[in-house]
C-alpha positions in Angstrom: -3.7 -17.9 -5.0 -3.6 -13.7 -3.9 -0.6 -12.2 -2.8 -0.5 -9.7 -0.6 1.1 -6.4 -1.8 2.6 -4.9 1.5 4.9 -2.2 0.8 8.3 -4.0 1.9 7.4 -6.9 -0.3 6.5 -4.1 -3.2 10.0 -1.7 -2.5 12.4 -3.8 -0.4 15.3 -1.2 -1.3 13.0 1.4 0.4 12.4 -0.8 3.8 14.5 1.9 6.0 12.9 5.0 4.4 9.4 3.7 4.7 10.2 2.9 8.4 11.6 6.4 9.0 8.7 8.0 7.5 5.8 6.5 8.9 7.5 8.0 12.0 8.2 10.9 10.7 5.6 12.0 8.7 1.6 11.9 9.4 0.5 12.0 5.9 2.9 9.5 4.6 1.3 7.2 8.1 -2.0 7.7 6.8 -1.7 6.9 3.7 0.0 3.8 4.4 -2.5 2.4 6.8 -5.3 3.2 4.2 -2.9 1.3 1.6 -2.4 -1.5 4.6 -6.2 -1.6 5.1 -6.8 -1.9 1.2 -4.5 -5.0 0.8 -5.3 -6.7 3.8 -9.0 -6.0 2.2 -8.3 -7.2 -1.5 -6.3 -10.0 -0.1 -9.5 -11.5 2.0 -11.5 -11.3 -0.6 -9.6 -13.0 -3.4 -9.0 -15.7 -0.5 -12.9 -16.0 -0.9 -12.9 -15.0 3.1 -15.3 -12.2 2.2 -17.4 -11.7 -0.9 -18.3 -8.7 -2.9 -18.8 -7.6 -6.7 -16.2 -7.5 -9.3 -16.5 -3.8 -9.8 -16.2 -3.5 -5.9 -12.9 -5.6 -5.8 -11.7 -3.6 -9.3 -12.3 -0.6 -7.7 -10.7 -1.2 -4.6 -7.5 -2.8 -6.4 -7.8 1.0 -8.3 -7.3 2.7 -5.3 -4.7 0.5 -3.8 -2.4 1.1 -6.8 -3.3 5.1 -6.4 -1.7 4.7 -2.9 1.0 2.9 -3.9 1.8 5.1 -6.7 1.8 8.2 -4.1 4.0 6.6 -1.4 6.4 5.5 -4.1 6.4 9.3 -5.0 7.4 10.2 -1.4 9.9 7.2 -1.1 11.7 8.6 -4.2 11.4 12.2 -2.7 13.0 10.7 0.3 15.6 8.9 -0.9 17.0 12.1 -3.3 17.1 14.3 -0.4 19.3 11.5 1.6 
């Protein structure tokens, strides 16, 4: 069984911050609806809802983890200037 990786799940203490800046701040938005859209992605297909390769799905799990690594980075940034 997948789980899905949505930010508030991943970095609960950051739930307010990560609100605040997808208002706030365009790049941190885009970046986490690309990271939304990988998830949602990876999650359907290790549901077996869509198929693909396993490089595809490594590839794509690659990428969600660089996102996730960067918004973490702005979280952090975040939460030192509050």
């Amino acid at each position: 069984m997948s789980e899905k990786h949505d930010l508030v799940h991943e970095f609960p203490e950051f739930r307010d911050q990560i609100h605040q800046l997808k208002l706030s701040d365009n790049h941190f938005a885009v970046l986490f609806q690309r990271y939304h859209e990988l998830d949602h992605e990876i999650h359907r297909i290790e549901q077996g809802v869509e198929t693909t390769s396993d490089d595809y799905l490594d590839h794509q799990k690659k990428q969600r983890l660089f996102l996730k690594d960067e918004l973490f980075q702005m979280l952090q940034a975040r939460a030192e200037v509050a």
